[in-house]
N, C-alpha and C positions, 0 to 999 in steps of 0.2 A: 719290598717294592713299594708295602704305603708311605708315603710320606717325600720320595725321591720322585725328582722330577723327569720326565720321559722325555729319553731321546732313541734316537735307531740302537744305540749300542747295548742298553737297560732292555730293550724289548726284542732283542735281536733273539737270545734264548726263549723268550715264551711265544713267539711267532714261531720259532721250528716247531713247537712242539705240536702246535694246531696240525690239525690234519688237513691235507690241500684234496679239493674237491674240482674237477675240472664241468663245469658249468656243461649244460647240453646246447646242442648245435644251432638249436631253435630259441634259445633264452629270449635273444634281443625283442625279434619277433613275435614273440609274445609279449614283451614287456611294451614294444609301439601298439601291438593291436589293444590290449587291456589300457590303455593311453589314449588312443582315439577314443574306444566305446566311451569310456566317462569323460571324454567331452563331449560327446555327441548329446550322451545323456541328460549332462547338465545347460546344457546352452538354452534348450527348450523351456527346461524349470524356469530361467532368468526369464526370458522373453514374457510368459504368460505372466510369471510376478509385474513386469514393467506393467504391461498392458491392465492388467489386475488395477496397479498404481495410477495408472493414467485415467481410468474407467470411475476411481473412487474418488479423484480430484474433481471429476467434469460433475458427477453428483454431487457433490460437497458443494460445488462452486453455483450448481444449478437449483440447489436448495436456500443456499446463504444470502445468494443474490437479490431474490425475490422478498425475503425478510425484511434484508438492509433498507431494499426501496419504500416496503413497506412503512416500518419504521421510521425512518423519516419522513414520510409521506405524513406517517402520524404525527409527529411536533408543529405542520404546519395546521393551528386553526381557525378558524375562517376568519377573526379579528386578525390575525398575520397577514393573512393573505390578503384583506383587505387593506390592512398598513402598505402592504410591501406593493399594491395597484395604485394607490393614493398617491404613495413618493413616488412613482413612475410619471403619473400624470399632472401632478406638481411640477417636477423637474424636467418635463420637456416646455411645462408654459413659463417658466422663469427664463428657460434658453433662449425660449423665445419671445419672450420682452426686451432681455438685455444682451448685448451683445460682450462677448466675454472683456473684453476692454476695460468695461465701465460697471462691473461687478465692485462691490465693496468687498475689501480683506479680513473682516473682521467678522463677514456672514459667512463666506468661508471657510475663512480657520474654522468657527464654530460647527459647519456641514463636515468640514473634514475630520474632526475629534468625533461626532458622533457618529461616520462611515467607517471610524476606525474602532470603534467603540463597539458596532454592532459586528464588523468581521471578526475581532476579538472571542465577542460571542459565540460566533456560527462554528468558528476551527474548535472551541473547548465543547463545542454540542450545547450547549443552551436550550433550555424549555424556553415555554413558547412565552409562561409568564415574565421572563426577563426580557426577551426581545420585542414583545411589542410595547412596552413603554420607551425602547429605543426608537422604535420605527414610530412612535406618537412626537418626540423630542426632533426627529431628521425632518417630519412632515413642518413641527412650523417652528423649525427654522427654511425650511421652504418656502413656506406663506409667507416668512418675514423677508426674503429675500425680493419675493413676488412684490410685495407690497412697497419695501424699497424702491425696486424699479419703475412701478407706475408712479409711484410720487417721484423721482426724479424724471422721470418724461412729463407728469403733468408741470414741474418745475421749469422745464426746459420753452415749454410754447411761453 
Protein backbone atom coordinates (compact mmCIF):
# COMPACT_ATOMS: atom_id res chain seq x y z
CA UNK A 1 0.00 0.00 0.00
CA UNK A 2 3.25 2.53 0.54
CA UNK A 3 3.97 3.97 -2.22
CA UNK A 4 0.45 3.77 -4.39
CA UNK A 5 -1.78 6.47 -4.54
CA UNK A 6 -5.21 6.26 -2.52
CA UNK A 7 -8.38 6.10 -3.97
CA UNK A 8 -11.90 4.52 -2.63
CA UNK A 9 -11.09 1.29 -4.46
CA UNK A 10 -7.23 0.71 -2.68
CA UNK A 11 -8.92 1.58 0.66
CA UNK A 12 -12.12 -0.03 0.27
CA UNK A 13 -10.43 -3.55 1.89
CA UNK A 14 -8.78 -1.83 4.82
CA UNK A 15 -11.82 0.30 5.87
CA UNK A 16 -13.94 -3.04 6.07
CA UNK A 17 -11.58 -4.28 8.12
CA UNK A 18 -11.91 -1.31 10.86
CA UNK A 19 -14.34 -2.04 13.39
CA UNK A 20 -17.58 0.37 13.10
CA UNK A 21 -18.40 1.95 16.37
CA UNK A 22 -21.84 3.50 16.53
CA UNK A 23 -21.25 6.94 18.48
CA UNK A 24 -23.73 7.57 21.63
CA UNK A 25 -26.84 9.48 21.45
CA UNK A 26 -25.45 12.52 23.37
CA UNK A 27 -21.94 12.87 21.34
CA UNK A 28 -23.17 16.19 19.45
CA UNK A 29 -24.24 17.61 22.58
CA UNK A 30 -21.49 17.30 24.21
CA UNK A 31 -19.23 18.23 21.64
CA UNK A 32 -21.41 22.06 21.47
CA UNK A 33 -21.47 22.24 25.25
CA UNK A 34 -17.38 21.58 25.62
CA UNK A 35 -17.54 24.30 22.41
CA UNK A 36 -19.30 27.04 24.22
CA UNK A 37 -17.30 26.46 27.69
CA UNK A 38 -13.95 27.22 25.94
CA UNK A 39 -15.20 30.13 24.38
CA UNK A 40 -16.78 31.41 27.28
CA UNK A 41 -13.47 30.77 28.80
CA UNK A 42 -11.27 32.37 26.65
CA UNK A 43 -13.20 35.61 25.53
CA UNK A 44 -12.50 36.98 29.20
CA UNK A 45 -8.60 35.99 28.97
CA UNK A 46 -8.59 38.45 25.53
CA UNK A 47 -10.57 41.18 27.03
CA UNK A 48 -8.34 41.70 30.32
CA UNK A 49 -5.21 41.21 28.02
CA UNK A 50 -6.64 44.28 25.74
CA UNK A 51 -7.53 46.31 28.77
CA UNK A 52 -3.99 45.17 30.36
CA UNK A 53 -2.65 46.66 26.77
CA UNK A 54 -4.61 49.84 26.90
CA UNK A 55 -3.62 50.39 30.64
CA UNK A 56 0.30 49.93 29.65
CA UNK A 57 -0.01 52.38 26.68
CA UNK A 58 -1.76 55.34 28.69
CA UNK A 59 1.44 54.79 31.39
CA UNK A 60 4.04 54.60 28.67
CA UNK A 61 2.34 57.60 27.19
CA UNK A 62 1.95 59.41 30.61
CA UNK A 63 5.50 58.97 31.43
CA UNK A 64 7.22 59.62 27.86
CA UNK A 65 5.17 62.69 27.55
CA UNK A 66 6.34 64.68 30.47
CA UNK A 67 10.23 63.78 29.56
CA UNK A 68 9.76 64.79 25.78
CA UNK A 69 8.38 68.39 27.02
CA UNK A 70 10.97 68.35 29.39
CA UNK A 71 13.65 67.91 27.22
CA UNK A 72 13.07 70.19 24.89
CA UNK A 73 12.23 72.52 27.42
CA UNK A 74 15.85 71.87 28.19
CA UNK A 75 17.57 72.92 24.57
CA UNK A 76 15.91 76.16 25.03
CA UNK A 77 18.63 78.59 26.98
CA UNK A 78 17.98 81.79 27.97
CA UNK A 79 20.46 83.39 25.03
CA UNK A 80 17.69 81.37 22.71
CA UNK A 81 14.92 82.52 24.14
CA UNK A 82 16.31 85.87 24.27
CA UNK A 83 17.33 85.52 20.43
CA UNK A 84 14.03 84.08 19.59
CA UNK A 85 11.97 87.60 21.78
CA UNK A 86 14.46 89.98 20.05
CA UNK A 87 13.42 88.59 16.35
CA UNK A 88 9.80 88.83 17.45
CA UNK A 89 10.14 92.49 18.44
CA UNK A 90 12.44 93.39 15.45
CA UNK A 91 9.98 92.01 13.09
CA UNK A 92 6.82 93.51 14.09
CA UNK A 93 8.74 97.16 14.11
CA UNK A 94 10.20 96.69 10.43
CA UNK A 95 6.12 95.72 9.52
CA UNK A 96 5.70 98.44 10.94
CA UNK A 97 7.89 100.99 9.25
CA UNK A 98 7.45 99.52 5.87
CA UNK A 99 4.74 98.50 4.23
CA UNK A 100 5.06 95.30 2.48
CA UNK A 101 5.11 96.99 -1.10
CA UNK A 102 8.21 98.80 -0.52
CA UNK A 103 10.27 96.02 1.12
CA UNK A 104 13.80 95.51 -0.68
CA UNK A 105 14.22 91.77 -2.35
CA UNK A 106 17.39 91.14 -1.47
CA UNK A 107 16.73 91.77 2.47
CA UNK A 108 14.50 89.29 2.04
CA UNK A 109 15.86 86.55 0.17
CA UNK A 110 18.54 86.86 2.80
CA UNK A 111 15.56 86.68 6.10
CA UNK A 112 14.28 83.89 4.05
CA UNK A 113 17.52 81.51 3.63
CA UNK A 114 18.12 82.17 7.23
CA UNK A 115 14.22 81.27 8.41
CA UNK A 116 14.95 78.29 6.31
CA UNK A 117 18.12 77.80 7.81
CA UNK A 118 16.96 77.78 11.36
CA UNK A 119 13.81 75.48 10.58
CA UNK A 120 16.22 73.14 8.98
CA UNK A 121 17.77 73.22 12.33
CA UNK A 122 14.65 72.83 14.82
CA UNK A 123 13.13 69.48 12.44
CA UNK A 124 16.94 67.65 12.79
CA UNK A 125 16.88 68.68 16.80
CA UNK A 126 19.59 71.11 17.02
CA UNK A 127 21.46 72.37 20.32
CA UNK A 128 21.02 75.42 21.36
CA UNK A 129 24.78 76.24 20.25
CA UNK A 130 23.89 76.14 16.57
CA UNK A 131 20.71 77.93 16.64
CA UNK A 132 21.54 80.89 18.31
CA UNK A 133 24.14 82.17 16.03
CA UNK A 134 21.13 81.51 13.57
CA UNK A 135 18.74 83.63 15.46
CA UNK A 136 21.90 86.35 16.14
CA UNK A 137 22.27 86.29 11.88
CA UNK A 138 17.85 86.56 11.36
CA UNK A 139 18.01 89.49 14.29
CA UNK A 140 20.41 91.91 11.96
CA UNK A 141 19.36 91.10 9.04
CA UNK A 142 16.22 92.66 10.79
CA UNK A 143 18.02 95.78 11.98
CA UNK A 144 19.17 95.98 8.45
CA UNK A 145 15.94 95.76 6.96
CA UNK A 146 14.75 98.37 9.92
CA UNK A 147 17.30 100.58 8.96
CA UNK A 148 16.56 100.26 5.28
CA UNK A 149 13.34 101.53 5.78
CA UNK A 150 13.96 104.52 7.94
CA UNK A 151 16.49 105.70 5.55
CA UNK A 152 14.24 105.40 2.61
CA UNK A 153 11.40 107.34 4.59
CA UNK A 154 13.87 109.90 5.79
CA UNK A 155 14.77 109.75 1.88
CA UNK A 156 11.34 110.34 0.83
CA UNK A 157 10.51 113.87 2.92
Amino acid sequence: MRGQPLNDESMHPVLAELPVHAPSADLWSRIAAAHAKSQRVERPRYRWVAIAAAVAVAIGAATIVPLMQRGSRGTETPGLAEGQRESQTLEREWQALSPASVRPASGLARLHVIDTALQSAYDRGARADELQPLWKQRNDALRGLILSARTDTITRI
